[in-house]
C-alpha positions in Angstrom: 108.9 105.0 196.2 111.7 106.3 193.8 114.7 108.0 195.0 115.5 111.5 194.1 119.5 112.8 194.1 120.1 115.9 195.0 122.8 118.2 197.1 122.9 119.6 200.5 122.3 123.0 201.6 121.8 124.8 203.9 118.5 126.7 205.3 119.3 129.7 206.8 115.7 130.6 208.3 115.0 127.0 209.6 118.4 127.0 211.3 118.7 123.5 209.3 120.3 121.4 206.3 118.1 120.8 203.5 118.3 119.1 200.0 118.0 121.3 196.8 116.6 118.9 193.9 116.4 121.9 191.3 116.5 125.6 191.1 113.5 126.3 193.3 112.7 122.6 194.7 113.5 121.4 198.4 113.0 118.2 200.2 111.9 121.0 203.2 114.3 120.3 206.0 116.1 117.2 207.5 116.0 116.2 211.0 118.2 114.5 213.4 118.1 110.4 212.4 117.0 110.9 208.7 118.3 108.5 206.4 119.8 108.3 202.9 122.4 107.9 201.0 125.9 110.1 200.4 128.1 110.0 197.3 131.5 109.3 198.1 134.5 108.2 196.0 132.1 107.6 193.7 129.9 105.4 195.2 126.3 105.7 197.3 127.2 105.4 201.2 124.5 105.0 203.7 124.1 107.8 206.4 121.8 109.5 209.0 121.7 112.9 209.7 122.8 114.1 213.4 123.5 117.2 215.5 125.8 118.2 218.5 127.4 121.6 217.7 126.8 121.6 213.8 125.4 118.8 212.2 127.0 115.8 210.6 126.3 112.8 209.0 127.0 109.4 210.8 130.3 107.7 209.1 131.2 110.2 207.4 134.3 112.4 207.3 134.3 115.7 206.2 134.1 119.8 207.2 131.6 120.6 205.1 128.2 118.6 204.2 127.3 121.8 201.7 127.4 120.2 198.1 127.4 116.8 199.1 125.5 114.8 196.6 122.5 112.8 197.8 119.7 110.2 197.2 116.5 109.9 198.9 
């Protein structure tokens, strides 16, 4: 299957973080233990997706997963 990059957003009315792949096309939702791949320092870096109080991905430092570029 070929990998599609994208960035992360959020979804308001699912109450969860989603990938935008163009102006009006979503991956639909992640959920806790989804895998792919984060952009960082210019490079792809594994991940998972998790939640406790907000949701963060596995490995990875950072405030804000809103932008982040991704591959899945």
């Amino acid at each position: 299957m070929k990998q599609r990059c994208g960035v992360l957003v959020y979804n308001k009315e699912r109450d969860r973080i989603d990938i935008r792949f163009g102006l009006n096309n979503y991956y639909g939702g992640l959920h806790c233990g989804q895998c792919f791949d984060v952009m960082i320092k210019g490079r792809w870096v594994p991940t998972r997706i998790e939640m406790a109080r907000t949701w963060y991905l596995v490995g990875i430092q950072t405030d804000n997963l809103i932008g982040l570029r991704v591959r899945i």
